[in-house]
C-alpha positions as CSV (number, residue, x, y, z in Angstrom):
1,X,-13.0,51.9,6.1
2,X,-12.1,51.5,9.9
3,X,-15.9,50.4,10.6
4,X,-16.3,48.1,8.0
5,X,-12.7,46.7,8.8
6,X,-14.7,46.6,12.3
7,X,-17.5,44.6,11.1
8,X,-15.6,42.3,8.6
9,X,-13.7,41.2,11.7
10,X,-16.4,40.8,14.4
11,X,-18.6,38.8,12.0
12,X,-15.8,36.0,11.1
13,X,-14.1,36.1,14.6
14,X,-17.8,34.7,15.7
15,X,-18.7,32.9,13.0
16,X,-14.8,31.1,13.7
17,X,-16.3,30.1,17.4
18,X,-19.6,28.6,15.5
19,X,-18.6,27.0,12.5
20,X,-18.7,23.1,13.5
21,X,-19.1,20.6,10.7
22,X,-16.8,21.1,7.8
23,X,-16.6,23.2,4.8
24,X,-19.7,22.2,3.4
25,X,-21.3,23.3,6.6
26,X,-19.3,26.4,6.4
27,X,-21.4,27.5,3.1
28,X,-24.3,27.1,5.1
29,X,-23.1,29.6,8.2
30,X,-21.7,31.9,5.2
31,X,-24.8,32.1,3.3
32,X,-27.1,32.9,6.5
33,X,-24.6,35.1,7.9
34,X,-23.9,37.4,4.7
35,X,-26.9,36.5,2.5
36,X,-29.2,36.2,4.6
37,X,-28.8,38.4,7.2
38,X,-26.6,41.4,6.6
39,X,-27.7,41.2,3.2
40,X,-24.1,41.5,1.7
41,X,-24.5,39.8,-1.4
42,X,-27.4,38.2,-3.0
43,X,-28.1,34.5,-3.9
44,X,-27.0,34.9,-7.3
45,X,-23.5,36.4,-6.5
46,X,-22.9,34.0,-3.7
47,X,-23.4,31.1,-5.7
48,X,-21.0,32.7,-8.5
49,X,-18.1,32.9,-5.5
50,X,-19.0,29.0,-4.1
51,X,-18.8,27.9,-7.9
52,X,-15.6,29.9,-8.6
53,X,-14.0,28.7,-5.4
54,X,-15.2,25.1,-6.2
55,X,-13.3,25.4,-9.4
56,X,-9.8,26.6,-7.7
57,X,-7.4,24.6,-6.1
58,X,-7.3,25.1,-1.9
59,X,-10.0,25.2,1.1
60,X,-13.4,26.4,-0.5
61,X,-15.0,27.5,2.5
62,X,-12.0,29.6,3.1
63,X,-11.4,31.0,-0.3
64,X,-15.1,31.9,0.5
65,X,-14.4,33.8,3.3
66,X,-11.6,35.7,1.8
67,X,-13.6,36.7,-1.5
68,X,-16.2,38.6,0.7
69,X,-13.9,40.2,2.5
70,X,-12.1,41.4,-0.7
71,X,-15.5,42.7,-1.9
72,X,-16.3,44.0,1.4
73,X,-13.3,45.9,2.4
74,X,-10.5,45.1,-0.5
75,X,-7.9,43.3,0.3
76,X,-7.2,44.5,3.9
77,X,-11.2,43.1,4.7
78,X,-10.2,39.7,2.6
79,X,-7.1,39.3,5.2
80,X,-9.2,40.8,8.5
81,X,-11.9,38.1,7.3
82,X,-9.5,35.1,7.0
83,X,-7.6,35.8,10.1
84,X,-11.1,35.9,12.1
85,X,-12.3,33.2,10.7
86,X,-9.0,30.8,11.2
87,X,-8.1,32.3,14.5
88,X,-10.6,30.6,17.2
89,X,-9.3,27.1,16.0
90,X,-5.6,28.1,15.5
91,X,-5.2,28.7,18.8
92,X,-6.8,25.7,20.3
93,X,-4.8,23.8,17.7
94,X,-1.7,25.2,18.8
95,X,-3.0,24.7,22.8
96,X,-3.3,20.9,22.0
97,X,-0.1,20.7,20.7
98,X,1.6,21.9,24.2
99,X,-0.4,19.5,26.1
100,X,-4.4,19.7,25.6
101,X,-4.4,16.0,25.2
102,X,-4.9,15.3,28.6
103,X,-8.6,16.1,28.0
104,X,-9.4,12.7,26.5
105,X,-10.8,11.3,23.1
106,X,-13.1,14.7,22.3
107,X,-14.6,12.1,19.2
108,X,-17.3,10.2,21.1
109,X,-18.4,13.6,23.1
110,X,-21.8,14.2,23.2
111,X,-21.6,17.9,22.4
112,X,-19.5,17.3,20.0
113,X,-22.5,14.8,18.3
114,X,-24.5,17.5,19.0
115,X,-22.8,20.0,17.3
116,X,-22.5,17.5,14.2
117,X,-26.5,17.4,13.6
118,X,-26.4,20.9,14.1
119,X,-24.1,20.5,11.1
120,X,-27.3,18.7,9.3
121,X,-29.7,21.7,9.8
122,X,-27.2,24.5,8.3
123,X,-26.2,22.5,5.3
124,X,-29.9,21.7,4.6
125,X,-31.0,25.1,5.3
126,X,-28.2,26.1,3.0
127,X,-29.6,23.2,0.4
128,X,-33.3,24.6,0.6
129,X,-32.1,28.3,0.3
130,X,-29.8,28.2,-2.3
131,X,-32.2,25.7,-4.3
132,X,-35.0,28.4,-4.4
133,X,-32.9,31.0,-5.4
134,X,-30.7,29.1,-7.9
135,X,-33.0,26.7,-9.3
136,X,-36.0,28.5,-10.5
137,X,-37.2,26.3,-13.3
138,X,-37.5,22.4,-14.3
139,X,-34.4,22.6,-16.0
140,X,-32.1,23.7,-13.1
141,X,-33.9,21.7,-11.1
142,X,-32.9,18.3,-12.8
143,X,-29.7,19.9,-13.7
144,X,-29.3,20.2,-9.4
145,X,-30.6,16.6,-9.3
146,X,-28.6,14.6,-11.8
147,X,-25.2,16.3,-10.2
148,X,-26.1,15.4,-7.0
149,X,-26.8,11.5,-8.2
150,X,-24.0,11.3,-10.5
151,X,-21.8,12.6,-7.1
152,X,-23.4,10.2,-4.8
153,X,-22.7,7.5,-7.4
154,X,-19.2,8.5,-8.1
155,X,-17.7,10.5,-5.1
156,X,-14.4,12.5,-5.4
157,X,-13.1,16.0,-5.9
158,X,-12.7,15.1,-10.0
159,X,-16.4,14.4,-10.3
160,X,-17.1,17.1,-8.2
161,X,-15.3,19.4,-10.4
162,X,-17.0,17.3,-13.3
163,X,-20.2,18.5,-13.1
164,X,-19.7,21.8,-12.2
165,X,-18.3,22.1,-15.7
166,X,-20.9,20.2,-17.1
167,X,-23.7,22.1,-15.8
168,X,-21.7,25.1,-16.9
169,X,-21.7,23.7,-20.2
170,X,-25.6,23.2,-20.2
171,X,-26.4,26.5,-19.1
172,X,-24.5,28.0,-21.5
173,X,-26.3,26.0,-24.5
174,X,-30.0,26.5,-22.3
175,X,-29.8,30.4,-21.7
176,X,-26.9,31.8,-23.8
177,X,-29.8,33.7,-25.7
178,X,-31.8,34.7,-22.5
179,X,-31.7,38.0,-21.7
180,X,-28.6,39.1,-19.9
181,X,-29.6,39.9,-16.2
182,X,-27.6,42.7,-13.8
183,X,-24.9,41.2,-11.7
184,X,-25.0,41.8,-8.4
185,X,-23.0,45.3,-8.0
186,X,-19.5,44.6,-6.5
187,X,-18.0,48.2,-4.5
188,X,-15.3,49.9,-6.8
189,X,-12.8,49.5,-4.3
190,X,-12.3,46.3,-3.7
191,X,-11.8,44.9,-7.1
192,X,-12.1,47.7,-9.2
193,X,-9.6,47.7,-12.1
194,X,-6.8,46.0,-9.9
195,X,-6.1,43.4,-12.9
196,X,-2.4,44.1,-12.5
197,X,-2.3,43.5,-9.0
198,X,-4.3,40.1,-9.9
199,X,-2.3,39.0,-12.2
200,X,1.1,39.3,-9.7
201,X,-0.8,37.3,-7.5
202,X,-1.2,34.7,-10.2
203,X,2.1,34.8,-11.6
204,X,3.3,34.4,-7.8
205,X,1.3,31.5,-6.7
206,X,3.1,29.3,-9.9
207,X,6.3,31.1,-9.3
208,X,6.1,29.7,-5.3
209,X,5.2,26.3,-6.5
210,X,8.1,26.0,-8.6
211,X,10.7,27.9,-7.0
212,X,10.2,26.3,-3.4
213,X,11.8,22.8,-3.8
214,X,14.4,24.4,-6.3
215,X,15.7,26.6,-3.2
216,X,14.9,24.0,-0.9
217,X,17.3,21.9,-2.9
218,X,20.1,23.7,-2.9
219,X,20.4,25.0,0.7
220,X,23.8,24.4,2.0
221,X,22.8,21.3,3.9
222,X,21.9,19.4,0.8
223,X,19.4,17.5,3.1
224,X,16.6,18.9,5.1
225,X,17.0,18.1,8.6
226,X,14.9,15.7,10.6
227,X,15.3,17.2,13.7
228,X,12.7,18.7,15.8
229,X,14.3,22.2,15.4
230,X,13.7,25.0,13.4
231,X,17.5,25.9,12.3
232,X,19.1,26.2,8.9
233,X,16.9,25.1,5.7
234,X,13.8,23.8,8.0
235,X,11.7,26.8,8.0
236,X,12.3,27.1,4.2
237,X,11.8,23.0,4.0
238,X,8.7,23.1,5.9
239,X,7.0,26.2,4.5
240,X,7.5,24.4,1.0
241,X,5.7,21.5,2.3
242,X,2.5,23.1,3.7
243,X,3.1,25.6,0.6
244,X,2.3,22.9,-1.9
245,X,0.0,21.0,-0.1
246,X,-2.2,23.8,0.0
247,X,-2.0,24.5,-3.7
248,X,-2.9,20.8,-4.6
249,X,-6.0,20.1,-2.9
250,X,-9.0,19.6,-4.5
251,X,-12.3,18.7,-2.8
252,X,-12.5,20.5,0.5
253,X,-10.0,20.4,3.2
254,X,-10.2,17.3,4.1
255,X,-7.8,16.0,1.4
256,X,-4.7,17.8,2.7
257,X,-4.6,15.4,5.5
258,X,-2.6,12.3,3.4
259,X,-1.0,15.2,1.1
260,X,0.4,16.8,4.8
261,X,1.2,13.2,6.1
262,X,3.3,12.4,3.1
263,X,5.3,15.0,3.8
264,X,5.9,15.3,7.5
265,X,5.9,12.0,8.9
266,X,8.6,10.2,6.3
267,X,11.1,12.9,7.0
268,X,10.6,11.9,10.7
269,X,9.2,15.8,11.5
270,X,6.2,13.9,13.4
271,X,5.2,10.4,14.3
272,X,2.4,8.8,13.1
273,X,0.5,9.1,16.6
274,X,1.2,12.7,16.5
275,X,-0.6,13.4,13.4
276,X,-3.6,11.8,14.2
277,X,-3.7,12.8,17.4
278,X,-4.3,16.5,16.3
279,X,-6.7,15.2,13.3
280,X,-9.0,13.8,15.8
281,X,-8.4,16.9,18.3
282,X,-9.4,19.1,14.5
283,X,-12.8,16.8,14.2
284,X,-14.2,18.9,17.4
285,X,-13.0,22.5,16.7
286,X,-14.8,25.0,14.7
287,X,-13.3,26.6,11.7
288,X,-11.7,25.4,8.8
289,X,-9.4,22.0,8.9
290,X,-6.0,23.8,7.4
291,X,-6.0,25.3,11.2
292,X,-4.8,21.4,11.6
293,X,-1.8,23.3,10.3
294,X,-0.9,25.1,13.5
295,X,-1.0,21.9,15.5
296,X,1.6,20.5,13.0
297,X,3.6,23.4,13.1
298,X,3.6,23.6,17.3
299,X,4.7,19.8,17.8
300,X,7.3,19.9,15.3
301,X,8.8,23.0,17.1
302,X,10.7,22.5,20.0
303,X,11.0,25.6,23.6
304,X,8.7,27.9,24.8
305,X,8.2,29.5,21.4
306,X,7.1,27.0,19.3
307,X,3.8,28.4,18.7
308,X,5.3,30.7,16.1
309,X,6.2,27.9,14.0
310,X,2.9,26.7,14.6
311,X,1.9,30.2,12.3
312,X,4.4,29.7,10.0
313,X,3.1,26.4,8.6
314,X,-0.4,28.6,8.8
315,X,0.5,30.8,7.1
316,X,2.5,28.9,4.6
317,X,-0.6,26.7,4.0
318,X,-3.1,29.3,3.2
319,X,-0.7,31.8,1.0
320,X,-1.9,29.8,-2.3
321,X,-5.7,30.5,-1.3
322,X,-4.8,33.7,-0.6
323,X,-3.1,34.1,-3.7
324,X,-5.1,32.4,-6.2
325,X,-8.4,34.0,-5.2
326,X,-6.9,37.2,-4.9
327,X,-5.8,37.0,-8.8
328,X,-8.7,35.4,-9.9
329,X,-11.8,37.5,-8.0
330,X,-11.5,40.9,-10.1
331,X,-11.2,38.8,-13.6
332,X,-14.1,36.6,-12.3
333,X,-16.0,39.7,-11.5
334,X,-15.3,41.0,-15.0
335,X,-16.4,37.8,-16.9
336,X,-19.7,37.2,-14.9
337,X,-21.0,40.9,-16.3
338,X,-21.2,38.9,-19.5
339,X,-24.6,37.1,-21.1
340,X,-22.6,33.7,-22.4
341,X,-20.7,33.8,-18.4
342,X,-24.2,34.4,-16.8
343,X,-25.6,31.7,-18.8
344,X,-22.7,29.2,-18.1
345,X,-22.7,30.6,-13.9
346,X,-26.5,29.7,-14.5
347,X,-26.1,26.1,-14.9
348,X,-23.0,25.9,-12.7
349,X,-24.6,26.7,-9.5
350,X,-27.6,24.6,-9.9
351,X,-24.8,22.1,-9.8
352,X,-23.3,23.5,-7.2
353,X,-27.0,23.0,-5.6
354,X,-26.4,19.5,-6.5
355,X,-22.7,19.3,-4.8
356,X,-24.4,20.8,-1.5
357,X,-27.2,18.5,-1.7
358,X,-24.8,15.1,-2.0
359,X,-22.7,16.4,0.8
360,X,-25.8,16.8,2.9
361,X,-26.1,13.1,2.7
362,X,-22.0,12.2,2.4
363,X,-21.0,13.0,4.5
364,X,-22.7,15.6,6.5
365,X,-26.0,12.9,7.5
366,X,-24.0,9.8,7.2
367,X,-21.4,10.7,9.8
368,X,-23.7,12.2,12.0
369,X,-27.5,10.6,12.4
370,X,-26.9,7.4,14.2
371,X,-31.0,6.8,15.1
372,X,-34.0,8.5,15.4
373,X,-33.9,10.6,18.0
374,X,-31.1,12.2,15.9
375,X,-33.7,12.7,13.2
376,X,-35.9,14.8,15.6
377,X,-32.8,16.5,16.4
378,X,-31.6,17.9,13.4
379,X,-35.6,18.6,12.1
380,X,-35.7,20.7,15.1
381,X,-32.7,22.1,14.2
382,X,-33.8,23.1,10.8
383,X,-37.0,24.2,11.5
384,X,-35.8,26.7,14.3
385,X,-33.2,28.0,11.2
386,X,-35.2,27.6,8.5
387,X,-39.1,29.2,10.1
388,X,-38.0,30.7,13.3
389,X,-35.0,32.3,11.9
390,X,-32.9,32.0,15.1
391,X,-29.1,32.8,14.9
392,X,-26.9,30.0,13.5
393,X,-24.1,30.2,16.7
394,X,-27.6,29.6,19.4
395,X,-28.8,26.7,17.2
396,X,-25.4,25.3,17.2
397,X,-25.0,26.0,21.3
398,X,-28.2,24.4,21.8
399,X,-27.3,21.2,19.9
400,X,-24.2,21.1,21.8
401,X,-26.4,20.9,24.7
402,X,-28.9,18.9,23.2
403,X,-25.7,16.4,23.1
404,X,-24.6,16.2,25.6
405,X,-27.2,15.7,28.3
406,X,-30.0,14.4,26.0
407,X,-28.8,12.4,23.0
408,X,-25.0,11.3,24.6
């Protein structure tokens, strides 16, 4: 247990320094680092985990993270896994908050451009990969097709959601009488029969979102306090806040930026130039964006140890990930085993093809390919992935580079 507790942690903790571009990009470092690679889990079964997680409420990518580590190493490895992964850009989140804004706008870097078309080559290489394995024949293939268009016509987490279902829907009417095929084995001890323990989790995660603002409520104060310090009902108040915007975004993690803002800056907890000072600081780290979190948490605090209030918001912002795909893993593990499920997963991740191959275009190319040369860039890029099989982290170094002193 020890060495796979080991090799859970060294694998995130580097993929946490790599993992520019967002959670769509994210997939794409997941898939070559644990498909691909270590050989952890086939196509088949990581798709079933990026459709489950699409369905569920919180940071995809993340709820990724922490379902392989679940299956790798129970639920120790799913917390080891998370903790890596979030770690690298936690604490350079929580170093800009004491003062790393002296470096300047990081937006218009040239690494940082770099590491953007970088971006480009992993999600494609993650688009072409997937789209091989999960869409075999003409009807997954327009299946992936149509959900990308109708996503690129009609952008938002609810459509995104949309047409998972729907291709769930037409799978289940296209191969509900195909013959069933053998999930991808899962080890006993990470999921196992631990239904009990999944359905706490479950029962928890509503029980947090409903119980939060009914104690933050009636704390003696009566009021939260806009101060700057973290004193009487505050920590409760503010872990409520990151609590529940964590359990109500939809669509990558992205979204939790005006759900965060609504709640921090009106009550006077940060100002308006605060907040986006640490969004733009997020743009250039690696990792997911609810590490944004730790900056939050830092500049609201106040003394020399206001970095642990910076892992308080942290941790109150991941607990409903943590929770939900923690209850839902071992039933979804149970239901895929079944032909209808395997026909339904069968048409779901040729849409989630589809989601991948719209976010390749919005926003992964549009916010990063400015002219040609980028182009050539990010074909490079994808060819060194894609034929050459060189390590993700060295294509995204050499893009950084590439930014820097060629294409800046």
């Amino acid at each position: 247990m020890l060495r796979r507790l080991a090799e859970i942690a060294f694998a995130f903790l580097k993929l946490g320094c790599v993992s520019f571009g967002g959670p769509i990009a994210h997939l794409g470092y997941l898939r070559a680092e644990f498909v691909e690679r270590r050989q952890w889990l086939d196509d088949a079964h990581y798709g079933d985990l990026v459709a489950l997680c699409q369905f569920l409420p919180g940071p995809a990518s993340s709820q990724v993270v922490f379902a392989i580590g679940m299956l790798r190493a129970g639920l120790l490895g799913a917390l080891v896994a998370s903790v890596c992964f979030t770690l690298p850009s936690a604490l350079l989140m929580i170093a800009f908050a004491y003062g790393v804004a002296m470096l300047g706008d990081l937006q218009h870097a040239g690494w940082l451009h770099g590491l953007k078309l970088a971006a480009v080559a992993v999600v494609a290489q993650a688009v072409w990969g997937m789209g091989k394995q999960l869409c075999p024949d003409r009807a997954r293939v327009s299946l992936c097709l149509a959900s990308a268009a109708v996503l690129l016509a009609f952008p938002g987490a609810a459509t995104q959601l949309g047409v998972i279902v729907a291709g769930a829907v037409v799978g289940w009417r296209l191969y509900r009488n195909a013959p069933a095929g053998v999930p991808a084995p899962i080890p006993e001890r990470s999921v196992g029969r631990r239904h009990v323990a999944a359905a706490t989790a479950l029962i928890a995660f509503a029980a947090l979102l409903v119980a939060l603002p009914l104690l933050v409520s009636t704390t003696a104060s009566g009021t939260v306090s806009t101060t700057t310090s973290m004193t009487g009902s505050r920590p409760l108040a503010t872990f409520d806040a990151f609590y529940r915007s964590g359990s109500l975004v939809f669509g990558g993690g992205h979204v939790v930026l005006p759900l965060l803002r609504a709640e921090l800056v009106p009550r006077g907890w940060l100002s308006d130039d605060q907040f986006l000072a640490g969004y733009g600081a997020a743009q250039a780290l690696p990792g997911p964006m609810f590490a944004f979190a730790a900056y939050l948490g830092t500049a609201m605090g106040t003394g020399p140890r206001r970095w642990l209030a910076g892992l308080w918001c942290l941790f109150a912002i991941f607990l409903p990930a943590w929770l939900l795909i923690g209850g839902a893993l071992p039933f979804w593990q149970r239901l895929r085993a079944q032909r209808s499920a395997q026909a339904a997963l069968a048409g779901a991740n040729a849409s989630v093809v589809g989601v991948l191959l719209a976010a390749l275009y919005s926003p992964v190319l549009t916010e990063s390919v400015r002219d040609e040369r980028d182009v050539a860039a990010a074909l490079v890029a994808f060819g060194l992935l894609a034929q050459w099989k060189v390590p993700p982290w060295l294509v995204v170094l050499g893009m950084a580079a590439i930014g820097e002193w060629v294409l800046g």
